[in-house]
C-alpha positions in Angstrom: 18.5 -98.3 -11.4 18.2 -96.9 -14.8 15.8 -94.2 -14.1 14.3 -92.3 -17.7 13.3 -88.6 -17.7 11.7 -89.2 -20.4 8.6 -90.9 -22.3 9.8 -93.4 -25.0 6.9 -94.0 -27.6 6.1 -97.4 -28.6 6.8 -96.5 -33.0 5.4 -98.8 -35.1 5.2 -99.5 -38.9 1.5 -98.2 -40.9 0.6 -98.1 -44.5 -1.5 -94.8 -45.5 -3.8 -95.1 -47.8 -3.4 -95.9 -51.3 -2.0 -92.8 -53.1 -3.1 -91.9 -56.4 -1.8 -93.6 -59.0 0.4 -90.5 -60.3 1.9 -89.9 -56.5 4.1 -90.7 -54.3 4.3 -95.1 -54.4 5.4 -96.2 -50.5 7.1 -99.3 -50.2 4.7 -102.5 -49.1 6.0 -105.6 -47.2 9.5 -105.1 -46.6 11.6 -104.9 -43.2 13.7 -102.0 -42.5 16.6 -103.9 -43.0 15.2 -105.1 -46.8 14.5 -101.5 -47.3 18.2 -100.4 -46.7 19.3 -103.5 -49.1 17.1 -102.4 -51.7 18.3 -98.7 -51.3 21.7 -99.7 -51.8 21.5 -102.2 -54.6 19.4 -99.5 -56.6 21.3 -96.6 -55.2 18.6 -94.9 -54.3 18.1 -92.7 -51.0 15.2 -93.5 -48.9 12.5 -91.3 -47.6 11.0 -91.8 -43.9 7.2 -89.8 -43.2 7.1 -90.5 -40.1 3.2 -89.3 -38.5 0.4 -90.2 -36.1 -2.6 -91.2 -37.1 -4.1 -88.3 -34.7 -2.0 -86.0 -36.7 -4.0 -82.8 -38.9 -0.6 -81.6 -40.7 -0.3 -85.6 -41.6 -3.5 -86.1 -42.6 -3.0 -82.4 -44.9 0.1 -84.4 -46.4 -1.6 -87.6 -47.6 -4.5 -85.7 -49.2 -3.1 -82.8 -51.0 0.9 -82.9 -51.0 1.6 -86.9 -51.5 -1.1 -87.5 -54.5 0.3 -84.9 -57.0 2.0 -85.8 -60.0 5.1 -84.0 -59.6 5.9 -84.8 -56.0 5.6 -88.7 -57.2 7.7 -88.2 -60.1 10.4 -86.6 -57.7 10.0 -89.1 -54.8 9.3 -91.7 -56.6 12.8 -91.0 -59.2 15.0 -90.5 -56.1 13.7 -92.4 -53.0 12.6 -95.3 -51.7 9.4 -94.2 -50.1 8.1 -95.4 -46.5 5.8 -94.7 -44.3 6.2 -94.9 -40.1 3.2 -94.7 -37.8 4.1 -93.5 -34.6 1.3 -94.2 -32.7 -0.3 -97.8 -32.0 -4.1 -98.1 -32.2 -6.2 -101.7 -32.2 -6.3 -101.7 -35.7 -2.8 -102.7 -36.6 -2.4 -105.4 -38.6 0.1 -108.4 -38.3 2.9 -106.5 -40.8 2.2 -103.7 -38.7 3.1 -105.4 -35.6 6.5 -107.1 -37.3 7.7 -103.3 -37.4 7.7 -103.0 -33.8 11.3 -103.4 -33.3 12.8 -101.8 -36.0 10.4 -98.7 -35.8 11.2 -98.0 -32.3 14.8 -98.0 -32.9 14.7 -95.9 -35.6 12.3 -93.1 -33.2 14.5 -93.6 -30.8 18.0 -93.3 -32.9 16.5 -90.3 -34.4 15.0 -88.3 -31.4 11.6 -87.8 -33.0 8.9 -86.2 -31.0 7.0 -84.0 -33.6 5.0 -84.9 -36.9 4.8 -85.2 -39.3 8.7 -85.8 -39.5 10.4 -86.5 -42.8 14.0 -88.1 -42.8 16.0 -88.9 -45.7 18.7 -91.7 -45.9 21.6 -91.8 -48.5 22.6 -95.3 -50.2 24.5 -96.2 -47.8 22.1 -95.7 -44.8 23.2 -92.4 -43.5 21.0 -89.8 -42.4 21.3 -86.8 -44.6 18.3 -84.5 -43.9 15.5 -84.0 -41.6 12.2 -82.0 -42.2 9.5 -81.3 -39.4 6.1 -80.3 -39.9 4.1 -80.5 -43.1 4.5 -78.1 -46.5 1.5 -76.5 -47.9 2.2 -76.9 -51.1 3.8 -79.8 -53.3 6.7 -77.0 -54.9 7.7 -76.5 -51.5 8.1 -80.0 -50.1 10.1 -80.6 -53.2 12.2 -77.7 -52.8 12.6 -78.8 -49.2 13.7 -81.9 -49.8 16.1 -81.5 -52.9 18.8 -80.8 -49.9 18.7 -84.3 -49.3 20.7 -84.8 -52.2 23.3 -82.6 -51.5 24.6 -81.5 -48.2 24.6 -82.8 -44.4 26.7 -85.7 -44.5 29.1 -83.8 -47.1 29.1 -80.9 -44.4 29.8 -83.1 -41.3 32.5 -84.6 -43.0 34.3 -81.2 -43.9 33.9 -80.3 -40.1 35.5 -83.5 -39.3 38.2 -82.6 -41.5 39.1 -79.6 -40.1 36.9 -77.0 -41.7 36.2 -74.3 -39.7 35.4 -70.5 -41.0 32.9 -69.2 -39.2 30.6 -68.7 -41.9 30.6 -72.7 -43.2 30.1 -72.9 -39.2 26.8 -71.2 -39.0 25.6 -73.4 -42.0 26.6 -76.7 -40.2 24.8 -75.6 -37.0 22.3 -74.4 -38.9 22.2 -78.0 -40.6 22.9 -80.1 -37.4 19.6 -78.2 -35.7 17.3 -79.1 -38.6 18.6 -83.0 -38.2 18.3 -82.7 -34.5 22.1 -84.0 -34.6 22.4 -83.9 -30.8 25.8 -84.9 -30.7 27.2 -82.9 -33.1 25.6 -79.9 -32.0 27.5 -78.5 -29.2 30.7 -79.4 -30.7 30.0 -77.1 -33.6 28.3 -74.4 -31.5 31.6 -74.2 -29.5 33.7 -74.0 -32.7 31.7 -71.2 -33.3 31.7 -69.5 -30.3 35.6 -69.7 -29.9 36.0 -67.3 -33.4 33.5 -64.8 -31.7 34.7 -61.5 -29.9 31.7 -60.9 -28.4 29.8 -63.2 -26.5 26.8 -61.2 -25.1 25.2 -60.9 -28.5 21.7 -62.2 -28.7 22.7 -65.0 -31.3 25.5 -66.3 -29.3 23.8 -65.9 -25.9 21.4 -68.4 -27.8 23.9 -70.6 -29.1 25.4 -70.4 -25.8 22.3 -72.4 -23.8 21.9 -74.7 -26.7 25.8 -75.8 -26.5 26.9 -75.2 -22.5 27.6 -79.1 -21.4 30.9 -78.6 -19.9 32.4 -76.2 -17.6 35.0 -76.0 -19.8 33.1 -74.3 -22.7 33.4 -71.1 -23.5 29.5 -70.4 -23.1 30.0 -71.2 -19.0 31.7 -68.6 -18.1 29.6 -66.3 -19.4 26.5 -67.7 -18.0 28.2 -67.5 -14.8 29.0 -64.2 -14.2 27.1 -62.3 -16.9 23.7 -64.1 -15.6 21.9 -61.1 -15.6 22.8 -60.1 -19.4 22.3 -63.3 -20.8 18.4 -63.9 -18.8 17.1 -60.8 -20.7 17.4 -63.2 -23.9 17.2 -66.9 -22.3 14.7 -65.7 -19.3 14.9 -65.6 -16.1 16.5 -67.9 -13.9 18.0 -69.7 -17.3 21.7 -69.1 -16.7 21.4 -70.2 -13.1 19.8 -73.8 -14.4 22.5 -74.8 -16.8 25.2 -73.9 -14.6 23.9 -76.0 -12.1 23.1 -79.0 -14.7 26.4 -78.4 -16.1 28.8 -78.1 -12.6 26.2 -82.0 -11.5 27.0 -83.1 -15.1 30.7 -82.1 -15.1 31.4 -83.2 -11.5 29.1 -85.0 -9.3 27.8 -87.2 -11.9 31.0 -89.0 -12.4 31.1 -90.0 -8.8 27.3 -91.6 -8.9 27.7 -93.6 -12.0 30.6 -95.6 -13.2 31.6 -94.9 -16.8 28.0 -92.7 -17.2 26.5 -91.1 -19.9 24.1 -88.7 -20.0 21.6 -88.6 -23.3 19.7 -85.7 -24.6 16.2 -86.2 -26.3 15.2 -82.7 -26.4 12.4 -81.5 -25.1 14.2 -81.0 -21.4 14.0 -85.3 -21.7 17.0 -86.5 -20.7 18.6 -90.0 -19.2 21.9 -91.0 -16.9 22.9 -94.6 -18.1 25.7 -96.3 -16.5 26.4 -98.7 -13.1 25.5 -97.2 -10.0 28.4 -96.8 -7.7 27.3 -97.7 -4.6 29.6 -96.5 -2.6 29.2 -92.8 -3.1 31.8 -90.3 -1.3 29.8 -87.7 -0.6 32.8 -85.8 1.7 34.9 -86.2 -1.5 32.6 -84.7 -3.8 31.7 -82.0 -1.5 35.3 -81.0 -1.4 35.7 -80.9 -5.1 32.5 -78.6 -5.4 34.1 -76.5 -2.5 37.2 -76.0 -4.4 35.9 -74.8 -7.8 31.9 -73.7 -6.9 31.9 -72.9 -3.4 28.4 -70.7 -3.7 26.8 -73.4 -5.4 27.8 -76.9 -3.3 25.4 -76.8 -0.6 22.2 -76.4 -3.1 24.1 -79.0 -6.0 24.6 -81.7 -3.7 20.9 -80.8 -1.7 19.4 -81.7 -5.1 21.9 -84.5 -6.1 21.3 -87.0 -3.4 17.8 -86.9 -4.4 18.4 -88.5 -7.8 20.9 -90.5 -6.6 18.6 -92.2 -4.1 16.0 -93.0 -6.0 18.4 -94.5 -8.6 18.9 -96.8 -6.0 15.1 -97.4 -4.9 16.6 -96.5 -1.8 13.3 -94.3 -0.3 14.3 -94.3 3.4 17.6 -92.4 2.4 15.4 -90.5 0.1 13.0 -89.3 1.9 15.4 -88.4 5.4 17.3 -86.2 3.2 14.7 -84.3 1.6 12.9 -83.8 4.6 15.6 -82.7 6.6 16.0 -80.1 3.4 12.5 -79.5 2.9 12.2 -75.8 4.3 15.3 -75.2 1.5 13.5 -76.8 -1.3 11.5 -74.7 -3.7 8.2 -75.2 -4.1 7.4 -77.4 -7.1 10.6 -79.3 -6.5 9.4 -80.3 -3.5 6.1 -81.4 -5.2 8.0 -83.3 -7.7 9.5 -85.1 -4.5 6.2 -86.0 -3.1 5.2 -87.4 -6.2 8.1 -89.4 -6.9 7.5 -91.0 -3.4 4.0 -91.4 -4.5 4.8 -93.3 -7.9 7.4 -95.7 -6.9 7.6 -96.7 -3.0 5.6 -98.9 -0.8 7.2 -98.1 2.3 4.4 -96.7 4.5 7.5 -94.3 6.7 8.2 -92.3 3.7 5.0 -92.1 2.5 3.3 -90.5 5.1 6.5 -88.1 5.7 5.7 -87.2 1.5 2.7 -86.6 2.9 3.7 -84.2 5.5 5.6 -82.4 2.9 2.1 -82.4 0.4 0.0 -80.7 3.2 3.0 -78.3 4.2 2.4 -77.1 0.7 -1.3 -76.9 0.8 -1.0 -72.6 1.6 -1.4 -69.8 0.3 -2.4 -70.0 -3.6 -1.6 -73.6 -3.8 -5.1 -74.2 -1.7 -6.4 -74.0 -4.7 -4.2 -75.3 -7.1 -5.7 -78.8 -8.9 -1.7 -80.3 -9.0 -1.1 -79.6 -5.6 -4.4 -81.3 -4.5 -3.8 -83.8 -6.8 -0.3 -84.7 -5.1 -1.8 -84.3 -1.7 -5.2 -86.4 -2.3 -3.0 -89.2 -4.1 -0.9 -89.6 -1.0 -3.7 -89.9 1.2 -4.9 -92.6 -1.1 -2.0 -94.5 -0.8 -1.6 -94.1 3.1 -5.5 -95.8 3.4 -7.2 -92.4 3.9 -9.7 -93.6 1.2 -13.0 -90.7 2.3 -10.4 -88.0 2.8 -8.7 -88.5 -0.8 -12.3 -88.4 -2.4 -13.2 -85.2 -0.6 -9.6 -83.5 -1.7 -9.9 -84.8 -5.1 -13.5 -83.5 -5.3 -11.6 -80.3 -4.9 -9.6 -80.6 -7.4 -11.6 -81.7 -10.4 -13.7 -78.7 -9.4 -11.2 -76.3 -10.0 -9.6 -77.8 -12.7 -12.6 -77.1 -15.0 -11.8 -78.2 -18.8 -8.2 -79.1 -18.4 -9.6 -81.6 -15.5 -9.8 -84.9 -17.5 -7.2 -86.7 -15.7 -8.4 -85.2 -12.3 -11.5 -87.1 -12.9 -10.0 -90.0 -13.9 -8.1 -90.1 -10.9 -11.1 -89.5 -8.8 -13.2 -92.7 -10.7 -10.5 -94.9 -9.3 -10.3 -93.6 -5.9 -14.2 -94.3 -6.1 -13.7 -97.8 -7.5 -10.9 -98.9 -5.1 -8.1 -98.8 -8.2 -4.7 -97.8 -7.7 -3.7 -93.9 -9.1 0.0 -95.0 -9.5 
C-alpha cells in the first residue's frame, strides 16, 4: 500500500483579473507545455504566481504590486507571466479545468504549500528562483526577483563541479532553502558541516536538524550524544526524534520496502514509495538494530511494525501488536493508532480493541480534551454505539468552544446516520 503522510492539493490553472493596462500582462490560453515553447523560442524566463483565491497577501499583490507601471515594464521585458490558482472553487471555467494536470504536477514538483509563491523558470525550463509571501511594495518585488536572472542554477552547477569554500557554501544553502531544493539541501548542509570545527554552535546545531538523513552524517553523531546541548536550540525531545527517523530510515526501512524511497514535502509531510516486501524478517532487523543501536531497538521496531502493517491493510497484525505495546506507547501516539484504525478498517475485532485503547485514554486531563473525545466518540460510532457517540460528542463540541467547527460537524452526521470516516 502506498500510504501518504501528507495532503496533496488538487492545483489548478486561474486567470486574475485584468491588470491595468501599464502592468504586469499574464499569459491567456496556453498549456504549460506551450508556455515553456514560447519561453524558449523568445528566450525569455517565465514567471509562476502561484495563490489561492482565499489568499489576503494575493489579493494585496493583484491590487497594488502587479498594476504598476514599472513592475510591468520589468515583468513584462523579462518573463513570460502566468498565473496558478491553487485552490478549486465551482466557478472554474473549462480552460481552468484543462490545467488540472499540468498544475498539479507542477505543485507537486515544486513542494508548494504557502502563497502567494512566485517561481521563476530560465529558457530552458529550469527552476532558478523561488519567492514566498507577498512584497509591499513594487521596488521590492523587483529587487526580489532580479536574482532570477542571475544565480541558482549557476550556483548548483559550481557545487556540482566541485566548488566548495565554505563561504560560497552558506550562499548555496542559503539559495537551496529559498527554492525549497529538498534534494540538494542536505547534501550542501553536509558539505558545510564537514569544514566546521565546532559543531555545537547554534547555526550548525540548526543546519544540523535540517540536513541529518543518514547515520552517516556528521550532524548524527552529535545529535546522539550531545542531545542535551543541541535541544536548548532545536527543543526538547528534537534530537531524540531524528535519530530515531534517521536509524528507521537508515536501517529498517530498507527491509519493509524493496528499492524505497522516502520523499520530503516539508511541513513534517512525508511519503515511503516502493513494493512492499512481504516477507519481513523482523529477527534479522532486530539484530542489526542490536548491533549498532542497542538502547533504541526495542522502541524503533515497537513503532515500526505499526507502519508497516497498515501498509499492508493488514489491521489484525496491527492492532495485536499495538495492543500488546499499548501500556509502552505514549500518549498521543497511541491516539494516532486509534484513529488510524478508525479511518481505514472494517474489521469489527480491531475496532472495538481501538476502542479499548480510546477509553484507556479517557483520564486524567484528557477527560476533557475535545480530540480525545472525538477519537473515543468516533469509535463508538463505528462499533453501532449510535446514543453513546452523540452523548460523548455532545461533550466535545462543548468544550471545544470556537475551534469546535469540525466537532459539530461530526456530531450532525452522527445525528443524521452519516459516516465520520
Amino acid at each position: 500500500m502506498k500510504v501518504k503522510l501528507l495532503v496533496i492539493l488538487f492545483f489548478t490553472i486561474g486567470f486574475a483579473k485584468a491588470q491595468d493596462a501599464t502592468g504586469v500582462k499574464f499569459e491567456h490560453g496556453l498549456s504549460w507545455t506551450q508556455v515553456q515553447e514560447k519561453a524558449k523560442k523568445e528566450n525569455k524566463y517565465i514567471f509562476l504566481d502561484v495563490y489561492t483565491t482565499w489568499c489576503g497577501p494575493c489579493k494585496l499583490m493583484d491590487r497594488d504590486v502587479f498594476p504598476q507601471e514599472k513592475v510591468g515594464e520589468f515583468f513584462n521585458t523579462h518573463f513570460i507571466n502566468v498565473k496558478i490558482q491553487a485552490d478549486t472553487t465551482g466557478k472554474d471555467s473549462e480552460e481552468v479545468k484543462k490545467w488540472y494536470n499540468d498544475a498539479q504536477a507542477i505543485a507537486t514538483t515544486y513542494n508548494i504549500n504557502s502563497f502567494p509563491t512566485f517561481l521563476f523558470f530560465n529558457p530552458k525550463g529550469e527552476l532558478v528562483h523561488r519567492l514566498n509571501g507577498g512584497s509591499p511594495t513594487g521596488d521590492d518585488f523587483i529587487a526580489k526577483a532580479e536574482a532570477a536572472l542571475s544565480g541558482y542554477h549557476k550556483q548548483k552547477r559550481q557545487f556540482q563541479s566541485g566548488k566548495k569554500d565554505p563561504e560560497f557554501l552558506l550562499e548555496l544553502i542559503k539559495s537551496a532553502q529559498l527554492m525549497n531544493d529538498r534534494e540538494l539541501m542536505p547534501l550542501v548542509m553536509n558539505e558545510y558541516l564537514a569544514t566546521q570545527k565546532n559543531l555545537l554552535t547554534e547555526e550548525n546545531l540548526k543546519l544540523i536538524a535540517e540536513s541529518t538523513k543518514k547515520v552517516a552524517d556528521p550532524g548524527f553523531a552529535v545529535l546522539r550524544n550531545n542531545a542535551d546541548k543541541a535541544d536548548l536550540v532545536l527543543g526538547k525531545g528534537v534530537s531524540e526524534r531524528i535519530v530515531k527517523t534517521v536509524v528507521f530510515d537508515d536501517i529498517v526501512f530498507q527491509y519493509l520496502k524493496v528499492d524505497g524511497v522516502k520523499k520530503e514535502y516539508g511541513g513534517g509531510m512525508v511519503e515511503y514509495i516502493g513494493k512492499i516486501n512481504e516477507n519481513v524478517d523482523w529477527d534479522e532487523i532486530e539484530k542489526e538494530l542490536n548491533l549498532e543501536f542497542p538502547d533504541l531497538s526495542e522502541e524503533i521496531i515497537m513503532t515500526s511494525k505499526p507502519m508497516y502493517y497498515q501498509w499492508l491493510k493488514n489491521w489484525p497484525e496491527y492492532v495485536g501488536h499495538v495492543h500488546s505495546h499499548r501500556n509502552k506507547i505514549d500518549k498521543f501516539l497511541l491516539l494516532r493508532y486509534a484513529n488510524n484504525v478508525f479511518l481505514f478498517s472494517d474489521d469489527s475485532v480491531s475496532l472495538r480493541k481501538a476502542l479499548d485503547w480510546s477509553r484507556e485514554l479517557l483520564v486524567g486531563e484528557n477527560k476533557k480534551s475535545p480530540r480525545f473525545l472525538l477519537n473515543y466518540a468516533n469509535l463508538l460510532y463505528k462499533t453501532g454505539k449510535k446514543e453513546e457517540a452523540i452523548k460523548v460528542m455532545e461533550e466535545a463540541v462543548a468544550l471545544s468552544g470556537q475551534e469546535g467547527g469540525h466537532f459539530a460537524e461530526a456530531l450532525d452526521k452522527m445525528k443524521n446516520g452519516k459516516k465520520t470516516w
